[in-house]
C-alpha positions as CSV (number, residue, x, y, z in Angstrom):
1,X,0.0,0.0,0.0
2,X,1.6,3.3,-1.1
3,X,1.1,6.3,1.7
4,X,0.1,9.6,0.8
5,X,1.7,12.6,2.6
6,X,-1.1,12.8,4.6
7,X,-0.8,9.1,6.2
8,X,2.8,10.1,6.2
9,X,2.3,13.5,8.4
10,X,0.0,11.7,10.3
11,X,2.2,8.8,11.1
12,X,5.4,11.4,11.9
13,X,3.1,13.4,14.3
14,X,2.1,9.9,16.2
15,X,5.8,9.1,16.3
16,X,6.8,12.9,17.9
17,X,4.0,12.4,20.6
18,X,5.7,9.7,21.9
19,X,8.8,9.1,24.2
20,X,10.2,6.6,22.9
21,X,10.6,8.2,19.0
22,X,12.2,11.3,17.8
23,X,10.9,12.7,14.5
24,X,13.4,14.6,11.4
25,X,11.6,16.3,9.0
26,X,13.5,17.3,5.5
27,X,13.8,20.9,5.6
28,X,11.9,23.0,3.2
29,X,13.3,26.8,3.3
30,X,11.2,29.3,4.1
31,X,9.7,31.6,1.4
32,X,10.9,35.0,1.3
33,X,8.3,37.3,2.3
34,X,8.4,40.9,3.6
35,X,7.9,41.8,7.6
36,X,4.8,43.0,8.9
37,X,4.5,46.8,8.4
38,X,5.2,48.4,11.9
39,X,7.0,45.3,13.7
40,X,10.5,46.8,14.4
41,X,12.9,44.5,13.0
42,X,16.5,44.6,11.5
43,X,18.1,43.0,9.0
44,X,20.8,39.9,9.0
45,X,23.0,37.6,6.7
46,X,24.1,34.3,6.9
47,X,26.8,33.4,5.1
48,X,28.5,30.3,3.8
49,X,31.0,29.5,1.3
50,X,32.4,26.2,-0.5
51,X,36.2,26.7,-1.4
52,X,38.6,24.8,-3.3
53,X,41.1,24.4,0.2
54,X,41.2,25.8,3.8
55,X,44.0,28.4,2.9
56,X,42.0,31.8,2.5
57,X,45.4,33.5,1.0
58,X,45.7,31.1,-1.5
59,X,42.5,28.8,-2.4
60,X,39.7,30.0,-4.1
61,X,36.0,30.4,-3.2
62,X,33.9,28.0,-6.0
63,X,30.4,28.7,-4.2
64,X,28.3,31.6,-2.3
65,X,25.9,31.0,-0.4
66,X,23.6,33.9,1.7
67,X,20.2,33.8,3.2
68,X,19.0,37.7,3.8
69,X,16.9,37.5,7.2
70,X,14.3,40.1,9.5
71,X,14.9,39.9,12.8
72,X,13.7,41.6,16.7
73,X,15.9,43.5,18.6
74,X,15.7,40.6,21.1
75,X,17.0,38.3,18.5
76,X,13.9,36.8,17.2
77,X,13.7,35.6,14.0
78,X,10.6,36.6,11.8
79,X,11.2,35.8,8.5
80,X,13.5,35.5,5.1
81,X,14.1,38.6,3.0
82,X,16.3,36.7,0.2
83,X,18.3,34.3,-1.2
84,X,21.9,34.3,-3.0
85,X,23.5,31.6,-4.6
86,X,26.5,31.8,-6.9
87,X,29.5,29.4,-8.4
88,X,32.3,30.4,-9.1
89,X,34.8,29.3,-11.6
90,X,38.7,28.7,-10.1
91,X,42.0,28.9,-11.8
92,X,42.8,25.4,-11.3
93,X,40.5,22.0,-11.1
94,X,38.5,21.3,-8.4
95,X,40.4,18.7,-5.9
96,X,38.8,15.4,-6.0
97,X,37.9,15.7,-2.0
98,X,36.4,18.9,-2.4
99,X,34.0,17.5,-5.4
100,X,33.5,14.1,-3.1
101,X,32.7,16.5,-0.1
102,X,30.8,19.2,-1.7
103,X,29.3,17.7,-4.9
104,X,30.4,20.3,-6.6
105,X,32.4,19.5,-9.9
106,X,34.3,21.3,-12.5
107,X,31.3,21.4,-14.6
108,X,28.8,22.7,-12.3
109,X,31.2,25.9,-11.7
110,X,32.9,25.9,-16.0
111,X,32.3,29.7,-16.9
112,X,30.4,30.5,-13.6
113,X,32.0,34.2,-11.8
114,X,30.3,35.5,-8.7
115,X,29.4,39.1,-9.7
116,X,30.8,41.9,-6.8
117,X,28.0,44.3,-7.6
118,X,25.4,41.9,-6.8
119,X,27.2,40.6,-4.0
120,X,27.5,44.2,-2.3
121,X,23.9,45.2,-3.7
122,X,22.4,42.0,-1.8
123,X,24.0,42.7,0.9
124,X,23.2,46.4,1.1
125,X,21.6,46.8,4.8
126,X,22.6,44.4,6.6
127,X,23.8,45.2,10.4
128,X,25.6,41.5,10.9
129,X,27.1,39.2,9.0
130,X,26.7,35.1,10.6
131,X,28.4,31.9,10.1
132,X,29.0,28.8,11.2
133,X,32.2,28.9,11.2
134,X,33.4,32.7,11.1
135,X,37.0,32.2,11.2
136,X,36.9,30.7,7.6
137,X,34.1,32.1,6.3
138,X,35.2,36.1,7.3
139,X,38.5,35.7,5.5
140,X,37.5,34.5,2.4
141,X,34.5,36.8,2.1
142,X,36.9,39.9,2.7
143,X,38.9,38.7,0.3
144,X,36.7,38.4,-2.8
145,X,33.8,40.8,-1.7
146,X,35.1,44.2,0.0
147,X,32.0,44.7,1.5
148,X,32.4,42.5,4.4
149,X,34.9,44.3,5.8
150,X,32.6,47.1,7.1
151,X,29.9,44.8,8.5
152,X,29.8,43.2,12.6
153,X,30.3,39.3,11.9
154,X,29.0,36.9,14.2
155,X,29.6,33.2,14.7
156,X,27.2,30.5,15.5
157,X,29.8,27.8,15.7
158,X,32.1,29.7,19.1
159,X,29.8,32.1,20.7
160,X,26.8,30.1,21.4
161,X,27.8,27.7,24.2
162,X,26.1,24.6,22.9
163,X,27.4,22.3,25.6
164,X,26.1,24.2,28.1
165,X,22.9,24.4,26.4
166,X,21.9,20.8,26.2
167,X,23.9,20.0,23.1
168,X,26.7,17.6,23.2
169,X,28.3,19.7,19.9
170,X,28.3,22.5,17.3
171,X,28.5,20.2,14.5
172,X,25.9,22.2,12.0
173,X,23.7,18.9,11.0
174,X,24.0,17.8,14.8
175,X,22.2,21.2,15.5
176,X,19.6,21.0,12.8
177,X,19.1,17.4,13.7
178,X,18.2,18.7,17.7
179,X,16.0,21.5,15.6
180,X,13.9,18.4,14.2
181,X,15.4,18.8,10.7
182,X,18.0,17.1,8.2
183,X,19.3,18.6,5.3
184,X,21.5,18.5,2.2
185,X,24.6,19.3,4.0
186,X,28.2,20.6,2.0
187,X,26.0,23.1,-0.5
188,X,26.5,27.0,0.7
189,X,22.6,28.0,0.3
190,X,21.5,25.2,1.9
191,X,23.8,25.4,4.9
192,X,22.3,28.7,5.3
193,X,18.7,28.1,5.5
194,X,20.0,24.7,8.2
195,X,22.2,27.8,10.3
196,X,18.3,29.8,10.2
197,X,16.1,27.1,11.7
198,X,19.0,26.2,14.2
199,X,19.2,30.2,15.7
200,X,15.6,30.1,15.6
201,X,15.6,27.4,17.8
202,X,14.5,28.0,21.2
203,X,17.3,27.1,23.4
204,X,16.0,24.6,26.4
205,X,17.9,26.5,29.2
206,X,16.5,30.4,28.5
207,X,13.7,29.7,26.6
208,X,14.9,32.5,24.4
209,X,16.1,31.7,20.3
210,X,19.9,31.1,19.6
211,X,20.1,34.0,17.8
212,X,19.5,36.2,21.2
213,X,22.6,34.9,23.0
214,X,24.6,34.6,19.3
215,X,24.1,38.7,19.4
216,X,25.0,39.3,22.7
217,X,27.8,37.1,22.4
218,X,28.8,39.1,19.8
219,X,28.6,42.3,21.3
220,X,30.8,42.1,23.9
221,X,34.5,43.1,23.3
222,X,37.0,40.2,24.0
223,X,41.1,40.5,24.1
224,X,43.5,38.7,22.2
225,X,46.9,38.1,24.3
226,X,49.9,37.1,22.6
227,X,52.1,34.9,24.1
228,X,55.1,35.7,22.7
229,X,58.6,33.5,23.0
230,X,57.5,31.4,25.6
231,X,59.8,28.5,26.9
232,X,59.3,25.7,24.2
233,X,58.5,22.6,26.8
234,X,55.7,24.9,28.1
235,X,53.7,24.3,23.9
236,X,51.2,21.4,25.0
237,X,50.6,23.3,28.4
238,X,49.0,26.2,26.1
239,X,47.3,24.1,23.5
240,X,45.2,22.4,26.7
241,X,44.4,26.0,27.6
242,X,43.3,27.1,24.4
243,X,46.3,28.5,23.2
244,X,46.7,29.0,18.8
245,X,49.5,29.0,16.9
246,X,50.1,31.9,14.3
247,X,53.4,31.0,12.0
248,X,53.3,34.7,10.8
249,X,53.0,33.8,7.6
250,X,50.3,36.2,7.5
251,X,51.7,39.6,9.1
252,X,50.3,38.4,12.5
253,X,53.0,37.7,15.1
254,X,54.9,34.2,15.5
255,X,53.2,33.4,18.8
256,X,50.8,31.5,20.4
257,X,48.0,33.3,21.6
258,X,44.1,32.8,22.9
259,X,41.0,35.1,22.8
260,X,39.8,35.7,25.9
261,X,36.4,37.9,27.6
262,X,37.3,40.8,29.4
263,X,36.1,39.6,33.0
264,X,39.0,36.7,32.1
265,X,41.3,38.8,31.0
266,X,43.6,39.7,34.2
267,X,43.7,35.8,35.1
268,X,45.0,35.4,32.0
269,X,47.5,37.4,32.3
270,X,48.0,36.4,36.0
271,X,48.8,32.9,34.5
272,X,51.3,34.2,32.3
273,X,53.5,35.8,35.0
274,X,53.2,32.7,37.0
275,X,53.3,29.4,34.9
276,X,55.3,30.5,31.8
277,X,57.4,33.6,31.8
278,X,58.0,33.5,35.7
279,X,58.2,37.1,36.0
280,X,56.8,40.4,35.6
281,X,56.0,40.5,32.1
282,X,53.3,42.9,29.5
283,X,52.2,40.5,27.0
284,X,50.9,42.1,23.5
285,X,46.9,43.2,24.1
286,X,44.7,43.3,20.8
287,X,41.1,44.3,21.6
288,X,38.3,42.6,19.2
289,X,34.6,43.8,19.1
290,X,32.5,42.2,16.1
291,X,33.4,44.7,13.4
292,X,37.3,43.1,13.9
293,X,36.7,39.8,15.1
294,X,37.7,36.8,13.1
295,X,39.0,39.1,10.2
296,X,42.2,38.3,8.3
297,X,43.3,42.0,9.2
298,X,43.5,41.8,12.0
């Protein structure tokens, strides 16, 4: 007996009611629509992109990705504004893991370039820029599209606290999966609308959306300290503490270094002076706010 999608919704809604089931629903994206006249809202992007390599100097963007979105001041989520999706053609074939990871082939992208004037147009105003992995994403958009530079960039991957929010990762399909979704996974547009359902998500602790807590994140300032020349033995002590390595490769220092809030900022420093350099010591300060955070140029 063949089911219709009505036996089907009814069977799924059975299954959800019960403890012993949990129910995934394919996610359809939500149609763009325009907000209610006199709701105050502002607008967002979230941002993905498919590259050819995890060097942002020297690999190439192949695919854009950007869901345009309305949102409350108190981080509420009401709706999708627009869509952008764009390949992009690089200089040299696809690698074979990227295509296996991605689905993404030499064809798909053959004569395809990603237009800067309909990039910066699209993204015309936006107050905050969001991915899932902002670190990666950030550089590469700076890079291609200068418009990114000037916007506050937030990530959903670091400054939501998923642990301590009832999830045991920030794996993006892990976090649409809690939503009640799956998804094609590895395509930029479709990562994007996966990224909106999981900040609209009601987070089990506040009761308030992931975007909320995403934004306030985001608009507190936090410190980078460098941790210049320490004693080499002392290298596996700062990786379990959080510690990065920059090679310099990219005008940043040679030096380890961490990102820290500013209410951890003097025990930072405090464990500095007392468990590497042994003395009185200044260590380089760099303060980030969201306009600077995550940026190559920096």
């Amino acid at each position: 007996m063949i089911s219709t999608p009505m036996d089907l919704a009814a069977m799924a809604e059975a299954l959800s009611r019960s403890a012993d089931f949990r129910v995934l629903r394919r996610l359809v994206p939500r149609i763009p629509s325009s907000p209610v006249a006199g709701q105050e809202t502002r607008i967002g992007i979230l941002l993905d992109t498919e590259t050819t390599g995890l060097d942002h100097a020297r690999d190439e963007v192949i695919e854009l990705g950007i869901v345009k979105f309305d949102y409350t001041p108190d981080g509420r989520i009401v709706g999708v504004r627009d869509t952008f999706s764009a390949f992009n053609e690089p200089s040299a074939p696809i690698p074979p893991e990227v295509t296996e990871l991605t689905g993404i082939t030499d064809d798909m992208v053959a004569g395809h370039r990603i237009n800067e004037a309909a990039v910066t147009a699209f993204v015309d105003g936006s107050v905050i820029a969001i991915a899932h992995n902002a670190g990666f994403d950030r550089k590469f958009a700076e890079r291609y599209w200068p418009v990114f530079e000037d916007l506050a960039w937030g990530c959903s991957a670091t400054e939501v606290d998923w642990r301590k929010h009832g999830f045991a990762g920030a794996q993006l399909g892990y976090l649409l999966n809690g939503a009640g979704f799956f998804h094609q996974a590895h395509r930029a547009v479709d990562d994007c609308h996966a990224l909106l359902e999981v900040l609209a998500l009601d987070l089990p602790t506040t009761g308030s959306p992931a975007l909320a807590l995403l934004l306030e994140t985001a608009r507190k300032k936090t410190w980078r300290i460098w941790a210049e020349q320490p004693p080499f033995e002392l290298k596996d002590s700062l990786k379990r503490r959080g510690y990065r390595w920059s090679d310099g490769n990219d005008g940043r220092p040679k030096s380890w270094y961490i990102d820290v809030c500013e209410t951890a900022l003097d025990d930072e420093i405090a464990f500095l002076k007392a468990e590497v350099y042994l003395r009185e010591v200044e260590p380089r300060l760099q303060a980030l706010t969201a306009f600077t955070r995550f940026s190559a140029r920096v």
